[in-house]
N, C-alpha and C positions, 0 to 999 in steps of 0.2 A: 176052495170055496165053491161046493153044486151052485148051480142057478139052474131054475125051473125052467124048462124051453117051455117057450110062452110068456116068459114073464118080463118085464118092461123092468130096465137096472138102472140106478143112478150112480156113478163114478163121480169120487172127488177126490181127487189124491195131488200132490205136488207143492200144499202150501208150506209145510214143514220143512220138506226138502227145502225148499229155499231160503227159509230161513237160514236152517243148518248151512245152508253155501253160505249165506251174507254174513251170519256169525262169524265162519272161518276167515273171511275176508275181515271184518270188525276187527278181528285178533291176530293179525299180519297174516295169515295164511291164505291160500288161493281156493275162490271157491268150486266146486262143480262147473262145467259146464252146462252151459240152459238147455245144451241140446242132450246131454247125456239125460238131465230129469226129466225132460220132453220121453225121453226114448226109454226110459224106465215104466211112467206114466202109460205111454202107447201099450208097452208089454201086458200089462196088465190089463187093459181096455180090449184089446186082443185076445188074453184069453179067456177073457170075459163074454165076448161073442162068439168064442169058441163053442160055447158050450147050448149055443141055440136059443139063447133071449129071443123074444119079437121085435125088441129093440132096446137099446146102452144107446145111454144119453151120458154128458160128462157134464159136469157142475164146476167151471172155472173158478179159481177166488178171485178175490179179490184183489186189488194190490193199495193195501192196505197203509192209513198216515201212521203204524207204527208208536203205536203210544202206550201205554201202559206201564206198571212198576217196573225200575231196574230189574233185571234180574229175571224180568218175569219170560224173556224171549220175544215179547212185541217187538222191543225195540229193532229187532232185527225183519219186521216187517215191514216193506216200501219203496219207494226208488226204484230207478233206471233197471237195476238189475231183474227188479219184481215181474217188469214190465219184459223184458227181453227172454224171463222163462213164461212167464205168460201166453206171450208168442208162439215161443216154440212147442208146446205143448196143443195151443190150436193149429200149429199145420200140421202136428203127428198123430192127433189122437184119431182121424176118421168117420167120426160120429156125430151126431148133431151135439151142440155145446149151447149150455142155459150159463149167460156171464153175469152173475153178479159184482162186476166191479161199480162202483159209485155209489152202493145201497151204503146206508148209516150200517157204521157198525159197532157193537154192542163197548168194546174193549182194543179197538185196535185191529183187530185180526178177523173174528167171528162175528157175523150177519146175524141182526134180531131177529126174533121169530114170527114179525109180519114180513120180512124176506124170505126165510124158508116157505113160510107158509106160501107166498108167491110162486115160490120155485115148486112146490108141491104141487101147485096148481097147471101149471106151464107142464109137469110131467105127466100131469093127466092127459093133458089135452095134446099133449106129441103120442101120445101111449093110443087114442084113438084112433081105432080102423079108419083108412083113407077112404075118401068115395068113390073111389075108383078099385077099392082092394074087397073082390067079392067073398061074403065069407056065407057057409051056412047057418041057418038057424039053429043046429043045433052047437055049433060050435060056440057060439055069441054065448048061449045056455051056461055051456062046460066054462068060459071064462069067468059069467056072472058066478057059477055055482062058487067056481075055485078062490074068488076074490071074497067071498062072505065068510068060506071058512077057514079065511086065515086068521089066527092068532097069535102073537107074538106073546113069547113066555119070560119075561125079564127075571134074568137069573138070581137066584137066592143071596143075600147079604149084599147087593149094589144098591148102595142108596145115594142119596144127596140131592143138590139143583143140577148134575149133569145127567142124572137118569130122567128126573124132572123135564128135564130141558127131550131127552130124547121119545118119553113120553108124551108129552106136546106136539115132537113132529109126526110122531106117528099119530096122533090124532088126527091133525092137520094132513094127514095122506088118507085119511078113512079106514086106517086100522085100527078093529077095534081091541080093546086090552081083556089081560081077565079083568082088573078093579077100572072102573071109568073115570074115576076121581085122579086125576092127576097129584101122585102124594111124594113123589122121587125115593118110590120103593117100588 
């Protein structure tokens, strides 16, 4: 996966993973340990700055009350376990970390979109030049330029409320679309 050096990343990775441990646990089996998903997670965040961002930020979940239809896999969202890769994952990842644990969440597991939209907000404002970090004018220019002409092209035949939903967030980060109409095509 390139990443533009220069460009400010948001990582979230790790909620599934845990699940999948607490399922295996749910169904007599042993799950992961918190530090192996910590240390999977890290991998990734790593070579994620490998590649010369200006800064990887990490998006913690949640640890979530777990509710949702049988079957659906919430159920295996929450608890001590949730809580002890949680952990382990902020002493491994490095980077600065935006936590949304305690926001409402929509289903159990995922954060409504006036949390993202928060957490979009919170990434702007980590993504700004520090006062102390002198930059040129012309450089300031080549970010402004670079950040106007980006467009995300959402691929042919995805539709639904989860495109919907990802069209939102990317509104809520100031990207704009080809269609501006939010239609989950």
């Amino acid at each position: 996966f390139p990443v533009t050096i220069g460009s400010v990343v948001l990582v979230a990775l790790g909620a599934n993973d845990t699940a999948n441990a607490m399922a295996a646990l749910a169904n007599g089996g042993k799950p992961r340990p918190a530090a192996s998903i910590a240390s999977d997670v890290a991998s990734v965040v790593d070579r994620v700055k490998s590649q010369g961002p200006s800064k990887v930020i990490f998006l913690l979940f949640p640890n979530g009350p777990g509710r949702g239809p049988k079957g659906s896999g919430a159920e295996h969202y929450g608890g001590a376990y949730q809580d002890e890769v949680r952990a382990a994952i902020r002493s491994a990842v490095g980077v600065p970390i935006i936590d949304i644990n305690g926001k409402p969440l929509t289903d159990g597991v995922h954060a409504g979109m006036s949390t993202y939209k928060e957490v979009a907000n919170e990434v702007m404002n980590m993504a700004k030049p520090s006062a102390n970090k002198e930059t040129s004018s012309n450089d300031s220019k080549d970010q402004t330029a670079n950040q106007e002409s980006f467009v995300v092209d959402v691929p042919q035949g995805k539709r639904g409320p989860k495109i919907a939903d990802v069209q939102k967030s990317l509104e809520a980060l100031g990207i704009p679309l080809p269609n501006p109409i939010v239609t989950g095509k």
